[in-house]
PATIRO-608641 format. One record per residue (C-alpha): x, y, z; residue number from 0. Coordinates in nm, 3 decimals, padded with zeros to 5 digits, always signed. Each point is the difference from the previous one (the first is absolute). Layout:
PATIRO-608641
+---------+---------+---------+------+
|      c1 |      c2 |      c3 | resi |
+---------+---------+---------+------+
|       X |       Y |       Z |  NUM |
...
+---------+---------+---------+------+
//
This chain:
PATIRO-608641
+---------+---------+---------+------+
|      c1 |      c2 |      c3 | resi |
+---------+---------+---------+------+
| +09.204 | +14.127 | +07.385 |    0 |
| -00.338 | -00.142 | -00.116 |    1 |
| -00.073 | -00.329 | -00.144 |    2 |
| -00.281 | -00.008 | -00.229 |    3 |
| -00.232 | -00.360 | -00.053 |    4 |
| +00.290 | -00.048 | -00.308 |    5 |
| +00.317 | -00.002 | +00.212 |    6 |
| -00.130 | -00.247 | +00.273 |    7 |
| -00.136 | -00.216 | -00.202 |    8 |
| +00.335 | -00.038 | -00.196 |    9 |
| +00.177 | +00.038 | +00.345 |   10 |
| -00.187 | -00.283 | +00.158 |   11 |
| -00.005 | -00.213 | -00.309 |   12 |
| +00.398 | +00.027 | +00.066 |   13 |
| +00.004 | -00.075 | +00.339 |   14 |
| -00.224 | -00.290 | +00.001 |   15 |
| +00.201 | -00.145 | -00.314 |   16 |
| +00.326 | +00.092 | +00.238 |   17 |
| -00.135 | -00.213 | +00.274 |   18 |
| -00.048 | -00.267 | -00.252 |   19 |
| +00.327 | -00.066 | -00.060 |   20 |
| +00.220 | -00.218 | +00.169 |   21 |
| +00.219 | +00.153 | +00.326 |   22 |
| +00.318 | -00.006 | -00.156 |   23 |
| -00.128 | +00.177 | -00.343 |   24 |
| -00.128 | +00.324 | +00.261 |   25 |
| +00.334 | +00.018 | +00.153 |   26 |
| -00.094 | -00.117 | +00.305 |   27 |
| +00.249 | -00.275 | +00.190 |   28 |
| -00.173 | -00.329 | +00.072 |   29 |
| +00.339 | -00.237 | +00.042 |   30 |
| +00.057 | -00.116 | +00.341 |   31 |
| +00.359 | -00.018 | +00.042 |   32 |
| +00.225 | -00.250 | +00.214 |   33 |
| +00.335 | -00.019 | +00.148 |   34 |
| +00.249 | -00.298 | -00.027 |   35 |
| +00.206 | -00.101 | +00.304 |   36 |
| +00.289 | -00.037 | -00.195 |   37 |
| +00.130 | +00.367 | +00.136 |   38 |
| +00.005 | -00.150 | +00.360 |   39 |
| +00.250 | -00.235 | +00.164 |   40 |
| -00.007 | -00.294 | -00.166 |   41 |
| -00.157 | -00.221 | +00.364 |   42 |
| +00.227 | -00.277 | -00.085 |   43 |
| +00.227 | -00.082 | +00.336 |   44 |
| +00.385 | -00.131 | -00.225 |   45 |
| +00.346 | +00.029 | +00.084 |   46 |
| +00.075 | +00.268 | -00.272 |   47 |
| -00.211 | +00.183 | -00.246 |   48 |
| +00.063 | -00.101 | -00.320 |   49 |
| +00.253 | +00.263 | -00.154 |   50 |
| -00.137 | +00.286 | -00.159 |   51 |
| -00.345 | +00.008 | +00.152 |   52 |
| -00.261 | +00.025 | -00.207 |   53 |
| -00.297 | -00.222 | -00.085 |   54 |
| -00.007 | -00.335 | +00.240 |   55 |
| -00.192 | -00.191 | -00.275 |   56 |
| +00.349 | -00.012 | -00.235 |   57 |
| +00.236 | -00.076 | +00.279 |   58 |
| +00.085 | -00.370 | +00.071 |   59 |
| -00.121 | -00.161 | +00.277 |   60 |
| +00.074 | -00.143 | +00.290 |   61 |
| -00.022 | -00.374 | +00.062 |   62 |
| -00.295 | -00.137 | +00.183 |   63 |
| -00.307 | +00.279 | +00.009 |   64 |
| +00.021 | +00.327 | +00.069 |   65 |
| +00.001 | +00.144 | +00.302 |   66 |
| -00.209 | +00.290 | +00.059 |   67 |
| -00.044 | +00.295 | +00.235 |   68 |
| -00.353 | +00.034 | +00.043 |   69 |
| +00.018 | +00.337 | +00.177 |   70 |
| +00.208 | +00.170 | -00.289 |   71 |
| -00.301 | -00.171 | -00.201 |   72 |
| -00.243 | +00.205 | +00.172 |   73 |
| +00.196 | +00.308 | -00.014 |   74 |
| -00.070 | +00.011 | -00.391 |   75 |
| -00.359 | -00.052 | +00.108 |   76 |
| -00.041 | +00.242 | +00.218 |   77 |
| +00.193 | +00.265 | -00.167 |   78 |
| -00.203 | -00.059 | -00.369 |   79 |
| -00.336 | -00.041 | +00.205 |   80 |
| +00.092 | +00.337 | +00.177 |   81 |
| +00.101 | +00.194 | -00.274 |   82 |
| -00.297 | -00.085 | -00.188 |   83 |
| +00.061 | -00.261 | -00.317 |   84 |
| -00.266 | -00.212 | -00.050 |   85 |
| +00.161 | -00.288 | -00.091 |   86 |
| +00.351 | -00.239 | +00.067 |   87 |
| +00.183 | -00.223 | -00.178 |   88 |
| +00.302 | -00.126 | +00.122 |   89 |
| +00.234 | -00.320 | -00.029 |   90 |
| -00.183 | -00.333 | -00.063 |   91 |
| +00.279 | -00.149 | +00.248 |   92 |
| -00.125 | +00.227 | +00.258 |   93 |
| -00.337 | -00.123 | -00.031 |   94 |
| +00.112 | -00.343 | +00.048 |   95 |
| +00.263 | +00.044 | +00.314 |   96 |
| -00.289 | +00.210 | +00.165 |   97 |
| -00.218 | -00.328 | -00.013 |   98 |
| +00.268 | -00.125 | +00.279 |   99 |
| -00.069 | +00.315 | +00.231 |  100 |
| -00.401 | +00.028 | -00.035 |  101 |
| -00.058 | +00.107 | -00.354 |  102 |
| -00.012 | +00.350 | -00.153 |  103 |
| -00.421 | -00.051 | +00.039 |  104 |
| +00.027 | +00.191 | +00.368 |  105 |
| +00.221 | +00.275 | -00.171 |  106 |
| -00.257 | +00.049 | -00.241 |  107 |
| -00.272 | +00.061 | +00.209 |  108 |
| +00.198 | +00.163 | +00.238 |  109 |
| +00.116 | +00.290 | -00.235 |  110 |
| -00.293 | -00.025 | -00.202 |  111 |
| +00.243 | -00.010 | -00.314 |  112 |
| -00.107 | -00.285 | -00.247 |  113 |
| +00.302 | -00.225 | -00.185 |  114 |
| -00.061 | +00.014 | -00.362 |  115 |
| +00.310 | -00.137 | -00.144 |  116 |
| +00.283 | -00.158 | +00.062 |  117 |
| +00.324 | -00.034 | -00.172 |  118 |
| +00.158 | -00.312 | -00.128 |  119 |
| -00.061 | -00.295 | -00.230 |  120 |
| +00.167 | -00.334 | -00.168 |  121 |
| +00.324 | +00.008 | -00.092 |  122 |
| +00.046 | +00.043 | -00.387 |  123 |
| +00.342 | -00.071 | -00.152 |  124 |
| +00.111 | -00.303 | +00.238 |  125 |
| -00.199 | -00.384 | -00.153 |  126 |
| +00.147 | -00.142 | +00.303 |  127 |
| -00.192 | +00.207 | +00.235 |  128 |
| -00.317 | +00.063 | -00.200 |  129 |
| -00.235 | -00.221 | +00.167 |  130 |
| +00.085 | +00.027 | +00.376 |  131 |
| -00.042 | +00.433 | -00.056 |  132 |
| -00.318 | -00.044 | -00.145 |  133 |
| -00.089 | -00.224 | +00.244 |  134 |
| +00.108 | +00.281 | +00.268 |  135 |
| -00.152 | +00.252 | -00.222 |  136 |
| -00.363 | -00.168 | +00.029 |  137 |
| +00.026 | -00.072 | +00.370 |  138 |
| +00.044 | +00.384 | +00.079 |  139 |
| -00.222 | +00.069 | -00.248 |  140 |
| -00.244 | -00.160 | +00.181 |  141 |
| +00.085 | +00.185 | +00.309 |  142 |
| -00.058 | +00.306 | -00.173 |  143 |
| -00.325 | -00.068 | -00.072 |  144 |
| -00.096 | -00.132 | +00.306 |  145 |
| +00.145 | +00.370 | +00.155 |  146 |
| -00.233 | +00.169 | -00.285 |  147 |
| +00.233 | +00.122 | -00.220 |  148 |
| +00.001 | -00.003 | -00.394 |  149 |
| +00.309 | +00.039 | -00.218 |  150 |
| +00.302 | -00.222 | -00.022 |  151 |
| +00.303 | +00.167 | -00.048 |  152 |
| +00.254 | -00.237 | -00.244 |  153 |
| +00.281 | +00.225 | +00.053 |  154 |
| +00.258 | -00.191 | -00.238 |  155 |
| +00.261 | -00.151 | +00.154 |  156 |
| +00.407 | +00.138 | +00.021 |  157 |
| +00.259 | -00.086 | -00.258 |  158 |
| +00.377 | +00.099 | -00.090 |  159 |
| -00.117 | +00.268 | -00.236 |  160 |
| +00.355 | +00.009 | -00.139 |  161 |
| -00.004 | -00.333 | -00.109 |  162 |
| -00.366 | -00.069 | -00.084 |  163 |
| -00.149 | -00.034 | -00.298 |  164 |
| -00.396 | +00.043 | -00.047 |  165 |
| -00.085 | -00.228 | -00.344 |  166 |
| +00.176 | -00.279 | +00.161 |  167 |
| -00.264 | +00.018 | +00.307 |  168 |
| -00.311 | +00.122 | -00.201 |  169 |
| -00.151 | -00.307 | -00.057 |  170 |
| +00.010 | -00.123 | +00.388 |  171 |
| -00.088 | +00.353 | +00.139 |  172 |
| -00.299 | -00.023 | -00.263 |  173 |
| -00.080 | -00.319 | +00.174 |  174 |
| +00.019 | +00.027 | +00.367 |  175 |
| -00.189 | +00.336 | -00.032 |  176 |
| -00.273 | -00.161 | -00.177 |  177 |
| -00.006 | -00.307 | +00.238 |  178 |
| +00.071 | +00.202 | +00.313 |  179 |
| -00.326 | +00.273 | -00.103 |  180 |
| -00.243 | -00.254 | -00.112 |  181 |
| +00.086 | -00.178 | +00.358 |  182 |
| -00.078 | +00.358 | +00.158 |  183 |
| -00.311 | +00.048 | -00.195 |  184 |
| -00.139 | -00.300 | +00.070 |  185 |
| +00.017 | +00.103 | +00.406 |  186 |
| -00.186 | +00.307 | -00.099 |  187 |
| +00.253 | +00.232 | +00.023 |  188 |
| +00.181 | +00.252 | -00.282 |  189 |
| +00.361 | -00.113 | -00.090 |  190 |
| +00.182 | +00.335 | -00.148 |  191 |
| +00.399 | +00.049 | -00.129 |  192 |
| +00.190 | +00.228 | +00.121 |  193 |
| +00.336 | +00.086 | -00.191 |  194 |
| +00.274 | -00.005 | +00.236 |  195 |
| +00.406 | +00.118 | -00.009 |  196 |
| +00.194 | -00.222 | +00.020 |  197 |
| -00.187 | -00.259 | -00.079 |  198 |
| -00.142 | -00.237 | -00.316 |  199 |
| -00.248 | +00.240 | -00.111 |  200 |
| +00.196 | +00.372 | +00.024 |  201 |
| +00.021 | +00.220 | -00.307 |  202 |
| -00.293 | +00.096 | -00.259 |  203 |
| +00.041 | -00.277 | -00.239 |  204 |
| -00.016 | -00.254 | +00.245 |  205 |
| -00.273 | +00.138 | +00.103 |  206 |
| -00.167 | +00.018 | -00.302 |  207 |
| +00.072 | -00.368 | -00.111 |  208 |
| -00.139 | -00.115 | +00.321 |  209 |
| -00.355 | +00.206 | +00.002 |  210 |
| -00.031 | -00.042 | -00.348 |  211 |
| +00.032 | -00.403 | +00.008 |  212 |
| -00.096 | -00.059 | +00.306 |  213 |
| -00.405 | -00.149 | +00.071 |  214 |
| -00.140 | +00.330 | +00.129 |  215 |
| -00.311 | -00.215 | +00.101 |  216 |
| +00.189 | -00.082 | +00.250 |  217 |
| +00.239 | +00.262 | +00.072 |  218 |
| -00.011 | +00.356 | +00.029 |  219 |
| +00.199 | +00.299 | -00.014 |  220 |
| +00.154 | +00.181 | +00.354 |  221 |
| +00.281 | +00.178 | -00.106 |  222 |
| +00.238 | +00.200 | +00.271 |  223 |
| +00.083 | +00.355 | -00.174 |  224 |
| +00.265 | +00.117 | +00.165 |  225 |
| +00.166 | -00.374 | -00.070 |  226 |
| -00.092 | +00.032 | -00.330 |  227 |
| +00.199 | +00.351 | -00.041 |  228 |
| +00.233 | -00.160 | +00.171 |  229 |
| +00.048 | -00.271 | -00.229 |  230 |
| +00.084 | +00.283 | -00.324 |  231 |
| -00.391 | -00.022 | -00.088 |  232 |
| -00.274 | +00.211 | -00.065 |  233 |
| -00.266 | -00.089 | +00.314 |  234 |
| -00.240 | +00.243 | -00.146 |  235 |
| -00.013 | -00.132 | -00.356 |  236 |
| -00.003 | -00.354 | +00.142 |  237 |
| -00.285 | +00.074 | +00.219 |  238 |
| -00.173 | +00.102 | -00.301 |  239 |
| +00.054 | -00.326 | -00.211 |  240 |
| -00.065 | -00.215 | +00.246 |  241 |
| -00.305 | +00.224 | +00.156 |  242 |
| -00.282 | -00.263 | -00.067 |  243 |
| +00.190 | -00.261 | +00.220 |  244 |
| +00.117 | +00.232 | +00.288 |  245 |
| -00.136 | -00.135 | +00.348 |  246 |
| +00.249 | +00.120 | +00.218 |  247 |
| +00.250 | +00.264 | +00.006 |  248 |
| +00.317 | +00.105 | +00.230 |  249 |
| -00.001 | +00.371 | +00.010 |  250 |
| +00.399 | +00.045 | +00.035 |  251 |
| +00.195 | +00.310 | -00.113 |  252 |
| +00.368 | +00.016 | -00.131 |  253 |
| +00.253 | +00.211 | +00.021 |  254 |
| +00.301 | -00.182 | -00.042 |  255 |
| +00.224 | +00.125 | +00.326 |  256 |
| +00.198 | -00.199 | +00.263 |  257 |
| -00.329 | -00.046 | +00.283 |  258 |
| -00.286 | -00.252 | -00.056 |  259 |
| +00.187 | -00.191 | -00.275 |  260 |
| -00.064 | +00.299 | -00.262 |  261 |
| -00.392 | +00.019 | +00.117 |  262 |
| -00.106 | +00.340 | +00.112 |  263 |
| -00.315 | +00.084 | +00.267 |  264 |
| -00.286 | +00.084 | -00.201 |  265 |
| -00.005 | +00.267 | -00.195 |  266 |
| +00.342 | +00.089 | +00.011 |  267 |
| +00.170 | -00.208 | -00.284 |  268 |
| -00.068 | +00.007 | -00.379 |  269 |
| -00.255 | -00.260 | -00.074 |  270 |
| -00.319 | +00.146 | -00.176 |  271 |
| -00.248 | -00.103 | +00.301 |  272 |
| -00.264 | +00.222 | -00.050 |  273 |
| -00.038 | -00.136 | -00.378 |  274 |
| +00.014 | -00.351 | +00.168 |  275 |
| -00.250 | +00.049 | +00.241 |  276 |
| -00.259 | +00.181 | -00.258 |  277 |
| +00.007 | -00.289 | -00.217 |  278 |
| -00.072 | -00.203 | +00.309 |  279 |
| -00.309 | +00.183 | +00.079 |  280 |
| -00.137 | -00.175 | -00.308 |  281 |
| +00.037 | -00.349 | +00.156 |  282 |
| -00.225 | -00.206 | +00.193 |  283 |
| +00.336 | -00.227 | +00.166 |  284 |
| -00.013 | -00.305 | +00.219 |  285 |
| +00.262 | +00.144 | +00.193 |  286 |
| +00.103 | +00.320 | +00.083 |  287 |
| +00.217 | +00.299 | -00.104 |  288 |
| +00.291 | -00.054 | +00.272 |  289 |
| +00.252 | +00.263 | +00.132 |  290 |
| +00.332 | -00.141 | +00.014 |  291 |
| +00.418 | +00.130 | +00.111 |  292 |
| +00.263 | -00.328 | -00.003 |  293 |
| +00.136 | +00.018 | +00.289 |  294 |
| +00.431 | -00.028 | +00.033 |  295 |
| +00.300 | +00.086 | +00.199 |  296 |
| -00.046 | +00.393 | -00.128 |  297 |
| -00.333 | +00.101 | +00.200 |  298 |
| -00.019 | +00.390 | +00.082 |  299 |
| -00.302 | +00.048 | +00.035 |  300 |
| -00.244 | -00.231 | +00.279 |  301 |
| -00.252 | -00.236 | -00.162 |  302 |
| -00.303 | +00.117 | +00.112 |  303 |
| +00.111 | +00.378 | -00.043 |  304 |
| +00.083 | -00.122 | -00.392 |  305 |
| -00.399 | -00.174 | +00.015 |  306 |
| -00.097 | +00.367 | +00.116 |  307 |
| +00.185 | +00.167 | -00.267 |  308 |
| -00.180 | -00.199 | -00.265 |  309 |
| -00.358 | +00.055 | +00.205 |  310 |
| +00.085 | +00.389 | +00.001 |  311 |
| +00.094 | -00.024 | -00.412 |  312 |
| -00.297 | -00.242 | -00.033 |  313 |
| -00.250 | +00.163 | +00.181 |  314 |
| +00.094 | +00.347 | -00.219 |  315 |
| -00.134 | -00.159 | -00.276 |  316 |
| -00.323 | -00.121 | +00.141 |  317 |
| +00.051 | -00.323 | +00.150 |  318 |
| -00.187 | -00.075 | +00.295 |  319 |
| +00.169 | -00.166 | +00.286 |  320 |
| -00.124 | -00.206 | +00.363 |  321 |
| -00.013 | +00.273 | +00.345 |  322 |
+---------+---------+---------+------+
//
């Protein structure tokens, strides 16, 4: 085929205006993705689990601190470094029982695998404990920073969903989120929300008449997809309403069946992920777009074989991962 003076010119005008455009406009995958350490044993050393498994940060604690494992701690370290995220987040009460065994710092460094979040934040339906969780809240907050990481997690805090009712909490949740992110902005860091089951802050409304009244100067947007779905929502449509103030994202899949409390490895539940992560591509975030399975008492399938599924799925659709 021959290519007269014409063609190339036209042909190079395109590619040069191509090369102009931003990564994620050519198709190409820039987002770095990250893996939370929620899919790993939870590191706390208790009597009992707390029934039903599931996400540490809703369950009720012990008295006196928590008592950690630091070796299971390393084993989510290891396993995300190894695999190839390029990020962690995990619980902000790991952070702080790790300060008792040498830090996470050497873990850092060691696995070359950087913390940028954690999850936690104040408590926001309770007066009587408002002040001593943002006090808690700040401390680890501070740790966080110190270990280099960026986002803030406020993962909303467990209620009696039978009995709860939103509007007669709105105004207080309004306030300790605004209190709690302008605290966490004022350390530097990026405070986002993340809709939660089972907690003050589940379904779409709710989450809705929190994002749109709360001070997004202060806080930002990092939803959890497959709890979303979970939750009777639409994560994609959400995603897209609230895309402007998205710093942080859990990328879980649902499915609905008896293992991983209805949460499904990557790529093999129903949640539109691939529409999720395209919109992402458009966003410069503080934190990071994080890979995420609850773990429970119904585990088939290894943790670090489920971070490998999402990797494989993932790395299909041209994300780049670590050696």
């Amino acid at each position: 085929m021959t290519i007269n003076r014409r063609t190339f010119t036209q042909s190079l005008a395109i590619g040069l205006g191509a090369l102009s455009l931003p990564a994620w406009a050519q198709g190409r995958k820039n987002l770095q993705i990250g893996h939370t350490g929620i899919t790993w044993p939870w590191g706390e050393i208790r009597s009992a689990p707390p029934s039903g498994g599931g996400d540490v940060s809703l369950a009720p604690a012990p008295a006196g601190q928590r008592q950690i494992d630091p070796q299971a701690v390393e084993t989510v370290f290891r396993d995300v470094s190894q695999v190839g995220f390029h990020g962690l987040e995990i619980f902000a009460w790991q952070v702080d029982a790790m300060e008792g065994h040498g830090g996470i710092g050497p873990l850092i460094e060691k696995y070359k695998l950087p913390l940028i979040a954690v999850y936690g934040g104040p408590n926001l339906t309770n007066p009587d404990q408002r002040k001593a969780s943002l006090e808690r809240t700040i401390a680890n907050a501070k740790l966080v920073k110190r270990y280099g990481g960026k986002a803030i997690v406020f993962g909303p805090n467990a209620v009696n969903r039978s009995s709860f009712v939103f509007n007669e909490h709105r105004a207080h949740i309004l306030s300790a989120l605004n209190d709690g992110a302008k605290a966490v902005v004022d350390l530097g860091l990026t405070p986002v929300l993340h809709p939660h089951t089972g907690t003050c802050i589940e379904t779409r409304d709710e989450t809705y008449a929190i994002m749109e009244n709360v001070d997004t100067r202060y806080l930002k947007f990092g939803p959890d997809v497959g709890q979303l779905a979970k939750g009777g929502a639409d994560p994609v449509q959400i995603v897209k309403d609230f895309l402007p103030l998205v710093h942080h994202v859990h990328l879980k899949d649902f499915d609905g069946g008896p293992a991983y409390l209805g949460y499904a490895p990557i790529g093999r539940g129903h949640v539109n992920l691939g529409a999720i992560l395209d919109m992402c591509e458009s966003r410069q975030m503080d934190g990071m777009v994080m890979v995420e399975l609850d773990s429970s008492d119904v585990m088939p399938i290894p943790p670090r074989e489920t971070a490998e599924i999402a990797r494989t799925w993932l790395g299909a659709r041209g994300y780049a991962f670590g050696a």
